[in-house]
C-alpha positions in Angstrom: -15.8 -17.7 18.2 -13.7 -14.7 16.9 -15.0 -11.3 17.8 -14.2 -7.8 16.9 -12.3 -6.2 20.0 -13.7 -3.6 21.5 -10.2 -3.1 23.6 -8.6 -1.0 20.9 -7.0 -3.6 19.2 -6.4 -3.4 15.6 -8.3 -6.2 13.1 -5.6 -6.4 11.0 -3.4 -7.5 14.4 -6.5 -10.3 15.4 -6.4 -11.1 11.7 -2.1 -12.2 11.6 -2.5 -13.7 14.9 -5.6 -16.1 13.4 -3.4 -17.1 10.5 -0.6 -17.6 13.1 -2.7 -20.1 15.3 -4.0 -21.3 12.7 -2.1 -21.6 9.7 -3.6 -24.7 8.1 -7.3 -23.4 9.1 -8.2 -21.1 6.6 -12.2 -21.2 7.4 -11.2 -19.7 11.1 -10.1 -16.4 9.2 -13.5 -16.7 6.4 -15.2 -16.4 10.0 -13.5 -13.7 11.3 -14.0 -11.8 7.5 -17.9 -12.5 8.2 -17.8 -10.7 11.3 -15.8 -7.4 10.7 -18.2 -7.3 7.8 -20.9 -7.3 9.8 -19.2 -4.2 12.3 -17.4 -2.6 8.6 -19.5 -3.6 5.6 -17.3 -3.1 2.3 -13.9 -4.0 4.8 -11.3 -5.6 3.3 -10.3 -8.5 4.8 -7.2 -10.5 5.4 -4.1 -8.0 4.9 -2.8 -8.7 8.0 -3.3 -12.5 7.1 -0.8 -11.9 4.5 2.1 -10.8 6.7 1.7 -13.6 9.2 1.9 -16.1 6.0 5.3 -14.9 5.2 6.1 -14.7 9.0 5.4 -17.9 9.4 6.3 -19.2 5.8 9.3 -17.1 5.3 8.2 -18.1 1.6 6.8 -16.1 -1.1 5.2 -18.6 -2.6 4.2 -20.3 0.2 2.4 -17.2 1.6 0.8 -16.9 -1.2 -1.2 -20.7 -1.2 -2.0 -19.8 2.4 -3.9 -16.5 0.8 -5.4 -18.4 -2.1 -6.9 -21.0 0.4 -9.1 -18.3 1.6 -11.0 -18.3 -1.7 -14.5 -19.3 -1.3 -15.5 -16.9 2.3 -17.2 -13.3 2.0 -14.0 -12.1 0.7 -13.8 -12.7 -2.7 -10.6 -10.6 -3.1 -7.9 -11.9 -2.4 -5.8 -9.1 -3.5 -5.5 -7.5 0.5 -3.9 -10.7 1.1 -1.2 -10.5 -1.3 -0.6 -7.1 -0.5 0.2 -8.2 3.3 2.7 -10.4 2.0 4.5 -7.7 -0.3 4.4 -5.0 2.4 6.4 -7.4 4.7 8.7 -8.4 2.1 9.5 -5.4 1.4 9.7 -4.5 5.1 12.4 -7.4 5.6 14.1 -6.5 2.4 14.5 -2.9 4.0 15.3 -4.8 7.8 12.6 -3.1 10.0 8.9 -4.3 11.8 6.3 -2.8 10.1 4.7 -2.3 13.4 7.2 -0.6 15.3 9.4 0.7 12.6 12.3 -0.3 14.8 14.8 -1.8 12.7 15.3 -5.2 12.9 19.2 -6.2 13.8 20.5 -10.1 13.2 16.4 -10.6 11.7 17.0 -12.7 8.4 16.5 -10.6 5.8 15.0 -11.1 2.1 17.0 -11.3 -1.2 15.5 -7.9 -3.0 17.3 -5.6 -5.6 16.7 -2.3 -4.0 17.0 -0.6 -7.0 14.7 -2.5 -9.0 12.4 -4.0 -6.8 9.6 -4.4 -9.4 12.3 -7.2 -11.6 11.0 -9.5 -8.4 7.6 -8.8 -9.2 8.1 -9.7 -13.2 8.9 -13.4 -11.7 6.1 -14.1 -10.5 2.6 -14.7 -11.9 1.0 -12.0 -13.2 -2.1 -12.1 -10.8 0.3 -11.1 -8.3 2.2 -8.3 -9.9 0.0 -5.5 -9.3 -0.1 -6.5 -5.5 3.5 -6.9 -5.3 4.0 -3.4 -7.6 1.8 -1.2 -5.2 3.7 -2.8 -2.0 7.6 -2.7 -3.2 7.3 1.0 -3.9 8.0 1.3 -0.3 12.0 0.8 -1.1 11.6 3.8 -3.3 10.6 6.4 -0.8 12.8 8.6 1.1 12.6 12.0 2.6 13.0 13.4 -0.8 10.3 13.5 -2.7 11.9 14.6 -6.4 14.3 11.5 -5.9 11.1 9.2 -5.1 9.2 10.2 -7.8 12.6 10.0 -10.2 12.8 6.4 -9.0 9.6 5.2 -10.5 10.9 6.3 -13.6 13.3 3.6 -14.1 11.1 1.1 -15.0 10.1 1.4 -18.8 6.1 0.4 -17.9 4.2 3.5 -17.8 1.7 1.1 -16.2 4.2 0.2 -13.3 5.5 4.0 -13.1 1.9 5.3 -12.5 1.2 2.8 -9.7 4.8 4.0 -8.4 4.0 7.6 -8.4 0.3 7.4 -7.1 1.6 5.6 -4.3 4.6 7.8 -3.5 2.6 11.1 -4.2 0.2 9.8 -1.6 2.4 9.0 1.5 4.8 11.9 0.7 1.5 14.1 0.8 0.3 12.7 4.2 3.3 13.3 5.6 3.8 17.4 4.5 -0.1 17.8 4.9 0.5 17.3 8.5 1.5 20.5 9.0 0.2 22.2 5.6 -2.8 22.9 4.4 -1.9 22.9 1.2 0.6 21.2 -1.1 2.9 22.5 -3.8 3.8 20.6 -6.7 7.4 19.3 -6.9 9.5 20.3 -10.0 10.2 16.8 -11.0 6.9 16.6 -12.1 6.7 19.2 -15.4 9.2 16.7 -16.9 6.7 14.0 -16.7 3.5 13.0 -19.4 0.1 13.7 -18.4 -0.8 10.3 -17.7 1.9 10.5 -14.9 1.0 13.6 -13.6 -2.4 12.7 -13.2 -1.3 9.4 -11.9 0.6 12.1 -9.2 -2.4 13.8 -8.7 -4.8 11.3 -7.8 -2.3 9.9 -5.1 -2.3 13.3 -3.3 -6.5 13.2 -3.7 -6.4 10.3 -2.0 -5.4 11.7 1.2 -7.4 14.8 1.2 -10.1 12.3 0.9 -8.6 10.8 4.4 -8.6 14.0 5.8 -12.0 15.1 4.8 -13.1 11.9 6.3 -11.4 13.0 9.5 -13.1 16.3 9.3 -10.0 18.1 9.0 -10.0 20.6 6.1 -7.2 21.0 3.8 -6.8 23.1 0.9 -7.3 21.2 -2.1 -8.0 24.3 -4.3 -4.3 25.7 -3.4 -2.6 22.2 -3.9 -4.6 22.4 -7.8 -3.2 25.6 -8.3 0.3 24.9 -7.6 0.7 22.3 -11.4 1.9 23.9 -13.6 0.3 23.0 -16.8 -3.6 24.3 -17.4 -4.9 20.7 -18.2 -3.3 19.3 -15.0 -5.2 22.2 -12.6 -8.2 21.6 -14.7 -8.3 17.6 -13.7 -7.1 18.2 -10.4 -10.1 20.7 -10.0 -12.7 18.2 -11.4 -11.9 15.6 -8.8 -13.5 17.4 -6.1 
């Protein structure tokens, strides 16, 4: 019987190791799934169940079957799943462990067009894309966050450049928040339309959210006050 660990050990970790016991046993992680939801109600399961498919696959597609076999347990979102397999795709595209951010020397390494990582995404079906969008942004980021965010911008979707710069505004945030209270706008972001900005904005809310959670305070009032245009502090200022 799976439990949760009470050791410290991540659920995400217990999850990839039940899909790599277990690979053509899908009902041993629907189990597992039943019980963190019993410890976590509203968890989402099975993300690190999508790493270990493409571990153990070394198959997009592949993976993916594994993940859809899951249908039909507690979870009915398979969504975590796929994004497990994108996050260590791009991970192997980029040639480092996800766990240890060690780089990974002589590892095979994935075919991936760094600088268009979403054209892999456009190939496959489209219940995958968002999934695969969200997880591939990951090439894009760098210690420079006017460069990341000028990144997204290469792809003509505003749909697929404001998944790109929520996700980018949000780890570039958690990262300068650590020893901020507050963060300033970047310049990069005047040039954009509003639907990006506030696509830029709700990233950053997202990890205030974190930290609040945490019951560390940041300044969230400061970080509204830095945009530049009236409408964007205004928007910023009503998601408190």
């Amino acid at each position: 019987m799976c439990r949760v660990s009470t050791l410290g050990v991540d659920y995400v970790d217990i999850e990839a190791q039940i899909a790599i016991d277990y690979p053509d046993s899908p009902d041993k992680l629907k189990h597992y799934c039943e019980v963190i939801r019993q410890v976590i109600p509203g968890n989402w399961c099975y993300h690190g169940a999508g790493h270990a498919y493409l571990q153990i696959t070394t198959d997009v597609n592949k993976a993916l079957d594994k993940c859809d076999s899951l249908e039909g347990g507690i979870e009915t979102n398979l969504e975590n799943c796929h994004r497990g397999i994108f996050s260590e795709y791009g991970n192997r595209a980029l040639g480092y462990d996800g766990d240890t951010g060690k780089s990974l020397p002589g590892s095979p390494r994935v075919k991936l067009d760094l600088d268009n990582p979403y054209g892999f995404c456009k190939s496959l079906d489209q219940k995958y894309r968002p999934a695969c969008y969200s997880q591939l942004t990951k090439v894009y980021i760098s210690g420079d966050i006017e460069e990341s965010l000028n990144k997204c911008l290469k792809d003509s979707d505003i749909d697929i450049q404001k998944i790109c710069i929520n996700i980018i505004s949000g780890v570039n945030s958690r990262g300068a928040l650590a020893t901020s209270d507050f963060l300033s706008a970047p310049k990069i972001l005047s040039s954009m339309p509003q639907a990006l900005r506030q696509a830029y904005i709700k990233g950053v809310k997202e990890t205030f959210i974190g930290y609040e959670a945490s019951g560390i305070e940041k300044d969230w009032e400061a970080t509204c006050n830095s945009l530049n245009e009236d409408i964007d502090r205004q928007f910023c200022y009503s998601l408190k």
